[in-house]
C-alpha distance (Angstrom), angle and dihedral (degrees) to the residues before:
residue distance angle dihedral
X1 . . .
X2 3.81 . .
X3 3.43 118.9 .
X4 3.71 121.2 -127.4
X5 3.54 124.8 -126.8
X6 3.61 107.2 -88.9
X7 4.19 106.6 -172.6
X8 3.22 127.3 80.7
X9 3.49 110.3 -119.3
X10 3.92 105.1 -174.7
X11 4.11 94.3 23.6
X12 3.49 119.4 -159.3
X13 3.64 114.8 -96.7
X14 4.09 119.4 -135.6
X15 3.77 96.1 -145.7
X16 3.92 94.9 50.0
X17 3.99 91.1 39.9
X18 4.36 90.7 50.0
X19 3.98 94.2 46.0
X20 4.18 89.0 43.3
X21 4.21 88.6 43.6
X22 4.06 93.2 44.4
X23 4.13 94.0 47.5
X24 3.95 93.0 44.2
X25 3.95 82.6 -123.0
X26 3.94 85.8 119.4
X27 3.77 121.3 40.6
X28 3.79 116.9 -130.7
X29 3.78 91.1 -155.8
X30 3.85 88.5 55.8
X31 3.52 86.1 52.8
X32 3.67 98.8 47.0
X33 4.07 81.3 51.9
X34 3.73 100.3 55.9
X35 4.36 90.1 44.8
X36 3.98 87.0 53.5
X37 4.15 91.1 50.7
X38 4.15 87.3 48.8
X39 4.01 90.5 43.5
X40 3.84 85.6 53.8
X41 3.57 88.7 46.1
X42 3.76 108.7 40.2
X43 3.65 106.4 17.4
X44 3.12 104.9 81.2
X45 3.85 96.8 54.8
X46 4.00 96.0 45.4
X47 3.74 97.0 33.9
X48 3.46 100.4 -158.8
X49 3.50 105.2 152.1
X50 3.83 130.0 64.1
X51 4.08 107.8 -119.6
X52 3.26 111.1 -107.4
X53 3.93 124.8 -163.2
X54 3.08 122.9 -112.1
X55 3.45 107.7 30.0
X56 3.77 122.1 -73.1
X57 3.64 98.8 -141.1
X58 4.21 94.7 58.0
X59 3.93 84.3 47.2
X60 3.62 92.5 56.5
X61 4.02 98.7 47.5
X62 3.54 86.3 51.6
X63 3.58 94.1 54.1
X64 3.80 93.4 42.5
X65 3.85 89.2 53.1
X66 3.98 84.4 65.6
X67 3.15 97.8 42.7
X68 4.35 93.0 52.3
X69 3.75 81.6 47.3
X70 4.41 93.4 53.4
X71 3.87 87.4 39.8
X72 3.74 111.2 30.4
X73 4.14 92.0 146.3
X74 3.25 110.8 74.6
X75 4.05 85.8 -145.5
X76 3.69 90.7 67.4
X77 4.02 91.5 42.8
X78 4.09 109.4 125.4
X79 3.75 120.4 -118.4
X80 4.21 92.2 -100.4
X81 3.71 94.3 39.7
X82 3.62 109.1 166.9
X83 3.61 95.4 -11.9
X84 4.19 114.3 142.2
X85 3.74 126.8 -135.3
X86 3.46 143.2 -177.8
X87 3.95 127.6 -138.6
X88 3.59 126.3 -146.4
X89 4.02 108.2 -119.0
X90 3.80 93.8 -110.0
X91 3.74 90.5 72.9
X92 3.77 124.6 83.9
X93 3.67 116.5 -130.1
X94 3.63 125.8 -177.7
X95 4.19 109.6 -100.1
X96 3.83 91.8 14.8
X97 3.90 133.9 92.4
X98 3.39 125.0 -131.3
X99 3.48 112.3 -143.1
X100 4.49 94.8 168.7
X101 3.50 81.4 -140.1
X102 3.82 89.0 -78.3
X103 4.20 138.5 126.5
X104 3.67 88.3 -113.0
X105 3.91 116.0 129.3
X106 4.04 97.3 -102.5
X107 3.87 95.0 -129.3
X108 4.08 91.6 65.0
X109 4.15 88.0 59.0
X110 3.61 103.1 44.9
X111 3.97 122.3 114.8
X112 4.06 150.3 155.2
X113 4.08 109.8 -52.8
X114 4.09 111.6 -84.8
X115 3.30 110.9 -102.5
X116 4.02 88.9 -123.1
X117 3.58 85.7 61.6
X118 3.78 91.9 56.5
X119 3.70 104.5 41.3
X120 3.67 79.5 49.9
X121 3.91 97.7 50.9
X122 4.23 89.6 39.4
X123 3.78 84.4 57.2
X124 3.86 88.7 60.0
X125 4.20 98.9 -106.9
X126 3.56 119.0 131.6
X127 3.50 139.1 -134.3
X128 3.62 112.3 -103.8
X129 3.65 96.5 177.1
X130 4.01 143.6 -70.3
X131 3.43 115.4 -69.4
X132 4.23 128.1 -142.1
X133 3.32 119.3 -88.3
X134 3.92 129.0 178.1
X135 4.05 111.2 -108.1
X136 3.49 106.0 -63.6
X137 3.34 94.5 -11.7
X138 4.14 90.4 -74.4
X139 3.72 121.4 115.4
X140 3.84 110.2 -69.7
X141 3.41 103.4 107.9
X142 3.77 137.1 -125.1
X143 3.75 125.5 -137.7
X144 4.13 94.3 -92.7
X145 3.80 119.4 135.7
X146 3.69 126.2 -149.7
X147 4.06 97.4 -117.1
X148 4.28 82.1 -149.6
X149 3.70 88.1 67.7
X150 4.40 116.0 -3.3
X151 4.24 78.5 -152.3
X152 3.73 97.2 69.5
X153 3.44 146.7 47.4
X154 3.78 130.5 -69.1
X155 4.08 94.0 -161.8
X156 3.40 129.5 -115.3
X157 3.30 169.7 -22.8
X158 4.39 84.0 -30.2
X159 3.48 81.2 47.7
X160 4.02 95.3 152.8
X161 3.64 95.7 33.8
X162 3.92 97.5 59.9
X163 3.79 87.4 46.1
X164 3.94 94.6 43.8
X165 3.76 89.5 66.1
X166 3.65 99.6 35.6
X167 3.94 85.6 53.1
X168 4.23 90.6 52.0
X169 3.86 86.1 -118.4
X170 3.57 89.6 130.3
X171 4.12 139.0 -11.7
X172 3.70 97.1 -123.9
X173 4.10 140.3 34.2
X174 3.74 138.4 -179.5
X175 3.35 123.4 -128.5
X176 3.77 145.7 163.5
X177 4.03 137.0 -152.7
X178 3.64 138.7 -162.6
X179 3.52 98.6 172.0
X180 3.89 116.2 -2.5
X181 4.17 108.8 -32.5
X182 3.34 103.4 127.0
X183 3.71 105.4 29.2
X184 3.98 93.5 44.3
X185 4.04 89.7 44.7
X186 3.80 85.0 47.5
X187 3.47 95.6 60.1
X188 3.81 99.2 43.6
X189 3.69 94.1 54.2
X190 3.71 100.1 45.9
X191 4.52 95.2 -111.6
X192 3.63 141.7 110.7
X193 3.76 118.4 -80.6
X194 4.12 113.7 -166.9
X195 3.39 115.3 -176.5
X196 3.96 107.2 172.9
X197 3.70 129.4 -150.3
X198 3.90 112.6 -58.5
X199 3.93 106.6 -70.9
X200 3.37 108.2 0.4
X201 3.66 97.7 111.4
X202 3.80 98.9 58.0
X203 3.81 116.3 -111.2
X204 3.71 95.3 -157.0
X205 3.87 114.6 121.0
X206 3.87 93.8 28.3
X207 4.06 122.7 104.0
X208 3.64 90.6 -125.8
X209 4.58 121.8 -167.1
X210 3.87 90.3 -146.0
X211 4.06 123.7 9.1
X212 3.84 90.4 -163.9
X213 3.82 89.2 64.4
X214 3.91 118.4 18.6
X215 3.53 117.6 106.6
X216 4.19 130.6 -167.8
X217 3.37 105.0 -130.8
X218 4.53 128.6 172.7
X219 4.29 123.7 -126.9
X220 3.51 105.6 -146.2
X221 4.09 136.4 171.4
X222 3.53 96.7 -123.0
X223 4.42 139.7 9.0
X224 4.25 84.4 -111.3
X225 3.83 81.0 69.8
X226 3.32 105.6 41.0
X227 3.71 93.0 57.9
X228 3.48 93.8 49.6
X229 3.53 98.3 56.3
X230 3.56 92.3 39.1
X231 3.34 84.1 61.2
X232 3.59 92.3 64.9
X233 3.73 105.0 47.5
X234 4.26 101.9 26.6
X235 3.94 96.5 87.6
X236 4.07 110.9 -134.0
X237 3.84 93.5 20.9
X238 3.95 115.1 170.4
X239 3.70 125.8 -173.3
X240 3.65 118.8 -109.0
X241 3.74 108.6 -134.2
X242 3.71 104.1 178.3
X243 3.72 135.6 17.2
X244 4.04 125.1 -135.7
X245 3.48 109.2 -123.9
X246 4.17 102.1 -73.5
X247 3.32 133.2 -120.8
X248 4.08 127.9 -174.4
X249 3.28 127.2 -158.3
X250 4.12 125.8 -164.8
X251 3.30 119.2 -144.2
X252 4.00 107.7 -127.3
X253 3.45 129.2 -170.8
X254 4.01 143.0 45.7
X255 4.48 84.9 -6.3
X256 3.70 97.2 50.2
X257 4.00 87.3 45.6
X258 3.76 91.5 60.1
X259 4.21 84.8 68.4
X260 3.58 111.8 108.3
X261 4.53 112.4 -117.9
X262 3.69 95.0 -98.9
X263 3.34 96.4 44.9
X264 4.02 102.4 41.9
X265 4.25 83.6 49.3
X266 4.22 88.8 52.8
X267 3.29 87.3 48.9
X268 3.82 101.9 45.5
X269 4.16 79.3 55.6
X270 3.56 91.6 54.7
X271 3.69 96.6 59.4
X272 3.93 85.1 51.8
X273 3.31 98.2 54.6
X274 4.21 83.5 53.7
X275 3.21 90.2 46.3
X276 3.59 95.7 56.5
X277 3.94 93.8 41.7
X278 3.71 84.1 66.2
X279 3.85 100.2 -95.8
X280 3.87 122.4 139.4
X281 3.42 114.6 -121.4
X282 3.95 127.2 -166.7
X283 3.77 136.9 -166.6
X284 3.77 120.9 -135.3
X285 3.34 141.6 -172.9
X286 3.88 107.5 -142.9
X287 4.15 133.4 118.4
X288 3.85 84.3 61.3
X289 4.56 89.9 145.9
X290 3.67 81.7 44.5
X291 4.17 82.4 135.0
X292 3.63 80.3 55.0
X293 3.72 103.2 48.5
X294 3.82 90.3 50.9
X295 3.71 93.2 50.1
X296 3.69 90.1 54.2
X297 3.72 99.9 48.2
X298 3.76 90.8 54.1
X299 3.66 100.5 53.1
X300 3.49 92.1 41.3
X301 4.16 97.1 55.1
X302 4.36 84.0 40.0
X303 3.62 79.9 56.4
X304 3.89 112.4 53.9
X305 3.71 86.8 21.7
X306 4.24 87.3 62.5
X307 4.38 82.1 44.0
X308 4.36 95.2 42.2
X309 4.48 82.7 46.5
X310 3.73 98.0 33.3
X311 4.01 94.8 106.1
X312 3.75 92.2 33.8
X313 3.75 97.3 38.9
X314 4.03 88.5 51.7
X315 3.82 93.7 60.2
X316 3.81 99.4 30.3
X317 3.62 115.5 31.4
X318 3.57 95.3 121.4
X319 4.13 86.3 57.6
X320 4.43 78.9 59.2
X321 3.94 121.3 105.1
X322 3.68 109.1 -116.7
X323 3.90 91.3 -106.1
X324 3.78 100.9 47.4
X325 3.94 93.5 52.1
X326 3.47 89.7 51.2
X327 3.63 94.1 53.2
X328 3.93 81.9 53.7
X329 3.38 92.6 44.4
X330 3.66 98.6 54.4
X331 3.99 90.4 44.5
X332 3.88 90.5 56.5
X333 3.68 89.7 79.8
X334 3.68 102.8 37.5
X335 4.29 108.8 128.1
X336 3.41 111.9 -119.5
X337 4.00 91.1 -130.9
X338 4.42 80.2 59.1
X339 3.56 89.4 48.9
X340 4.08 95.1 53.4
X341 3.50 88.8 40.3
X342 3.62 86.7 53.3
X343 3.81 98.4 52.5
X344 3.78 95.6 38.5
X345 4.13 86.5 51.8
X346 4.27 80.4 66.3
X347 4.10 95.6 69.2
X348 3.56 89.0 35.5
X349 3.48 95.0 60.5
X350 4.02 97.0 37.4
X351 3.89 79.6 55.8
X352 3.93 93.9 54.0
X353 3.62 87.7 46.9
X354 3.71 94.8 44.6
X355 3.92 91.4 48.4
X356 3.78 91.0 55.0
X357 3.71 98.7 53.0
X358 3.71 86.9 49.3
X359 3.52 103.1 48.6
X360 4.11 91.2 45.0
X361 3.83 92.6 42.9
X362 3.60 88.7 -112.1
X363 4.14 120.8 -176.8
X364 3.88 96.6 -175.8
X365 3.48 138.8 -19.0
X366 3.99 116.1 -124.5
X367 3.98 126.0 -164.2
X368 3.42 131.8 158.4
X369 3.97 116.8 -74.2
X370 3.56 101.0 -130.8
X371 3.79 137.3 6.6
X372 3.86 94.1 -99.7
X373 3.89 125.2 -40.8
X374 4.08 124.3 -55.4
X375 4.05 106.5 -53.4
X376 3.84 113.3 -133.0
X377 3.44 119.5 -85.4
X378 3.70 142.9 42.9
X379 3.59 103.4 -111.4
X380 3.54 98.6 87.1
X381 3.96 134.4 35.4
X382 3.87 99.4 -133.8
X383 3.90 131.4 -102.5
X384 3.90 119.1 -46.5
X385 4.09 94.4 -175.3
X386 4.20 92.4 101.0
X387 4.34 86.6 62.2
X388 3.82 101.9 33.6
X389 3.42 94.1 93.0
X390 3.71 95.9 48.8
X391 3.55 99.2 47.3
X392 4.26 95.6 47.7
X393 4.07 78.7 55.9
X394 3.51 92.3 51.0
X395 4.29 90.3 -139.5
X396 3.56 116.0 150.2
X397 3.76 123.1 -93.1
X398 3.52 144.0 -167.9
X399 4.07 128.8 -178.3
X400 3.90 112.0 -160.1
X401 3.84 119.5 179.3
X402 3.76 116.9 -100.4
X403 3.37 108.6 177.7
X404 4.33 144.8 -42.6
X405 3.30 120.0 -74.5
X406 4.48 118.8 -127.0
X407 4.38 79.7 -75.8
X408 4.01 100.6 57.0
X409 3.90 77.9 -105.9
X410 4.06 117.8 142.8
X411 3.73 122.5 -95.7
X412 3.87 122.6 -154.4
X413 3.97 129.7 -156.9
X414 3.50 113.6 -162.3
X415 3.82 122.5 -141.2
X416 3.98 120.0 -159.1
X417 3.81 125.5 -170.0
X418 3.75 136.2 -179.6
X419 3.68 131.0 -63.1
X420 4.00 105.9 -70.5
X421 3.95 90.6 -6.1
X422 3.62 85.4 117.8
X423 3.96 94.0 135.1
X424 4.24 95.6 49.9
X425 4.07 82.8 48.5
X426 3.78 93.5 57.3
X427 3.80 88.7 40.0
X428 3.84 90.2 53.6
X429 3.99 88.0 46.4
X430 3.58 95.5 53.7
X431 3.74 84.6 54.0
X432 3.12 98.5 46.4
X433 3.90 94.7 49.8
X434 3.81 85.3 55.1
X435 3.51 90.1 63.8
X436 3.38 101.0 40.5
X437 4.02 94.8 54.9
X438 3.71 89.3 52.9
């Protein structure tokens, strides 16, 4: 049987899609038309989405009825008007289970609606459908596909919402990370990954593995979107109109070792091609305890994953993958004095980092997104050792793609900016995207 093509080659952008919905000069039933011909198509194969019954598509015209009846001036239209999205399985959305992508009875896991989801649904976007997530959004994977390649990996833990938007089965997904799964899944399948600055997407309404570090972060075609939707659910957001002269600086040292051949030599080329754009590029040594870092991150999420499970874990462990009760198991018998030394190493660190870019006069910081691209096979979700750091800082991050690997496969470059500079970050990235297309 011949496989259909399964990327999106000319993906459909959120800022041309909102201004075309709002004016009436695109038709959001058309729209909803051409998504249900590619789920038919390509759905099947990636598996992105989990099923839902009855069928998606007659939910969604029902909904959109209501929402042409609340809105029927185009004037008074909200900025995501008509736009779908899918939700990682770890958030609660009213008139959905969430299941986590776990054995647990659904009932014990439900909750209030994330606030993501309802800034999102306020704004006029609607809910396409949950997306798959591995259990608990740790590493045991779901049955998602990469639609670059159905043989490997699409990343993880927002496993189905990277691959959703790569696939052109919808514009816009929510995700979350605790240490790289939206950047890394970003990267493999070719997106935009935004994770803000720690927090300032709300967490509440999503069964999080550890509080202290998960963030709710957006997949997106292009930067254009991701702004605009961060817009919507980053609280105090102001538009960045004009960039300082920019400076990035590359983290050298034990971090950048950890990057796989390929992937250290694409990125080496990516820096040239800045470089020759006009861009001023410096070389820092930073990330030296990255050993350190790492070790701290993981018995921090074992930790306040074993607290958020403890009541769940106790009468269902046997219903746990393998991996995810060990994580549990292992943060059972963390110390308390460990686990505050744990949280308090996060602000040290995002100080470090801070102090570095300051005293070299540094914009950003750019690395590469992922270790290499998406390894073969489906019973992993990839490496998340190139975002650790900058998720147990909390900094804002982005991962745009930057190229294909030796394979045709996607490579990523991640972009980090400075504590709550979440709007000069995106700035930068759309920049840098510019260049990078060229």
């Amino acid at each position: 049987m011949k496989i259909p093509s399964l990327v999106e080659k000319n993906p459909d952008r959120i800022t041309e899609l909102s201004d075309g919905f709002r004016t009436g000069r695109l038709s959001v039933r058309d729209y909803l038309d051409k998504l249900e011909r590619l789920f038919v198509e390509r759905e099947p194969w990636v598996n992105a989405f989990i099923q839902e019954t009855p069928d998606p598509f007659e939910r969604l015209r029902i909904e959109l009825a209501l929402l042409e009846s609340q809105f029927p001036e185009p004037v008074s239209r909200p900025p995501l008007y008509g736009i779908p999205f899918g939700v990682k399985d770890i958030f609660h959305v009213a008139g959905f289970h969430t299941r986590a992508g776990s054995r647990l009875p659904p009932d014990v896991l439900q909750g209030q609606e994330a606030k993501a989801v309802t800034f999102l649904k306020s704004a006029g976007a609607l809910v396409l459908g949950k997306t798959v997530t591995t259990e608990f959004a740790y590493f045991a994977p779901g049955p998602t596909r990469n639609p670059y390649d159905l043989d490997h990996t699409p990343g993880g833990s927002s496993s189905g919402s990277a691959a959703a938007v790569a696939a052109g089965l919808c514009p816009l997904t929510l995700g979350t990370q605790t240490g790289g799964s939206i950047l890394r899944p970003a990267s493999y399948c070719g997106v935009v990954g935004f994770k803000p600055s720690y927090n300032r997407i709300p967490l509440e309404g999503v069964i999080t593995i550890a509080p202290s570090l998960d963030h709710v972060g957006i997949f997106t075609a292009d930067v254009e979107g991701a702004m605009l939707v961060a817009s919507v659910l980053c609280e105090g957001w102001t538009e960045v109109y004009e960039l300082p002269a920019l400076v990035f600086g590359v983290p050298e040292g034990p971090y950048l070792e950890k990057t796989g051949e390929e992937g250290l030599s694409h990125f080496r080329r990516t820096c040239e091609h800045l470089l020759n754009a006009g861009f001023e590029i410096q070389s820092v040594e930073m990330l030296t305890n990255i050993e350190e870092i790492l070790e701290r991150l993981g018995t921090l999420a074992a930790a306040e994953a074993a607290f958020v499970h403890r009541e769940w874990f106790y009468r269902y462990s046997d219903r746990y993958h393998k991996k995810t009760a060990e994580l549990i198991r292992k943060g059972e018998i963390v110390r308390s004095d460990v686990l505050a030394e744990c949280r308090a190493g996060r602000e040290k660190l995002r100080s470090a980092i801070l102090n570095i870019m300051d005293r070299n006069n540094l914009s950003v910081l750019i690395a590469p997104a992922a270790v290499g691209a998406a390894p073969r096979g489906l019973d992993n979700t990839g490496d998340p050792i190139m975002n650790i750091p900058w998720t147990y800082a909390g900094l804002p991050t982005v991962s745009i793609p930057s190229g294909v690997s030796r394979d045709r496969l996607p490579m990523g470059l991640q972009i980090i900016g400075s504590w709550m500079a979440d709007e000069l970050l995106l700035e930068v990235a759309r920049q840098v995207t510019g260049i990078l297309n060229q």
